[in-house]
C-alpha positions, 0 to 999 in steps of 0.5 A: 530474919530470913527473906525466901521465894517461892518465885526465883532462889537467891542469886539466880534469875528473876522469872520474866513473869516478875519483870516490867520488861521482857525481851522482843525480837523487833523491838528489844524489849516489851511489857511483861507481866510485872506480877510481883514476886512471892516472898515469905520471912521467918525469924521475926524479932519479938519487939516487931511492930512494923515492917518496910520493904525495898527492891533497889537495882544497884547495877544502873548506869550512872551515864545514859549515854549508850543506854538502849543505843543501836550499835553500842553496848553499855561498858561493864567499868562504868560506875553503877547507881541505885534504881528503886523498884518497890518502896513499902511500908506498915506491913503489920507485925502480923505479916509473913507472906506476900504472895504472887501478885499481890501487889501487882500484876501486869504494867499500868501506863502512867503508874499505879495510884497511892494509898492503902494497899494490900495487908494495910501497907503504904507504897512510896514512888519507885523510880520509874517516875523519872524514867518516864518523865517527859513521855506523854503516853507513860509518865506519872508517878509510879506507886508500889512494884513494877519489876526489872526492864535493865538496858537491853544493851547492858554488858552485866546482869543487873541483881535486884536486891529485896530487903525486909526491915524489921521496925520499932514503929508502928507507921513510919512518918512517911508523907505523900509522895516519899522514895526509896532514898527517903525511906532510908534515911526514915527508918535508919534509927528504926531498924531491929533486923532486916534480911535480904534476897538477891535476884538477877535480870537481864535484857541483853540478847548476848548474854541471854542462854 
């Protein structure tokens, strides 16, 4: 298979359109748009019956010790981890396309609402569930996409990493409230072909153009 955008090519940056954060000269970061990218697959094998979809950030700081902190900046060396942005499953084998927007559009405090979405699909919590715990005015679970917003001290642009699966099943039995970590290990044995496209984000002011 093979995954494209007509919103950001392949190992460049992400438009701040598609991010859940954008930079702000007071503040360091603020809202951005957090519209959902355009995507579109070719090459689909015959036996599809579903597909599943996740945007991982593989470039999070595994310690948040100099996170967004006045003064300090977050070292190039330090060991990365999986942040999951978009967790989807049973697009129909029908599907090609998802367009601009579609998905999302614009930051919901608290997080979008499960159940089904656009084209019949399902959405697992992303990552920003955590992220947010404990903040009275944000917290909640966090359905479908929300977009990059990587630490505004960051040493290292942060890629984004879309991946489309091809699947053997009709619906994956996932329940409830399922992550990207969960998704993973559902459909590992369910996997005809896949296709990934890399995007890349950053916050910091140094190394922005």
């Amino acid at each position: 298979m093979e995954l494209t955008s007509n919103s950001f090519s392949a190992g460049q940056p992400i438009p701040q359109s598609f991010a859940f954060g954008r930079p702000d000269p007071d503040t360091h970061v603020t809202f951005a748009e957090n519209r959902n990218p355009h995507l579109a697959w070719r090459d689909v094998p015959d036996n599809t019956r579903s597909f599943a979809l996740i945007c991982a950030d593989p470039d999070v700081p595994s310690r948040p010790d100099d996170v967004n902190v006045e003064g300090r900046e977050v070292p190039s060396d330090l060991r990365r981890v999986d942040f999951f942005h978009w967790v989807l499953v049973d697009l129909p084998p029908s599907a090609r396309v998802i367009e601009d927007g579609e998905f999302s559009a614009g930051v919901l405090p608290h997080g979008k609402d499960p159940g089904v979405g656009p084209q019949g699909s399902r959405a697992g919590i992303n990552d920003y569930t955590d992220w947010f715990a404990g903040d009275p005015d944000m917290e909640g679970d966090y359905y479908g996409y929300d977009g990059p917003c990587p630490p505004w001290n960051d040493s290292i642009p942060h890629r984004y990493v879309f991946t489309l699966y091809a699947l053997d099943v009709d619906h994956v039995p996932a329940k409830g409230r399922f992550d990207g970590r969960d998704l993973r290990l559902l459909i590992a044995d369910h996997v005809i072909s896949k296709a990934d496209l890399t995007g890349t984000y950053i916050l910091n002011p140094r190394l922005l153009p």
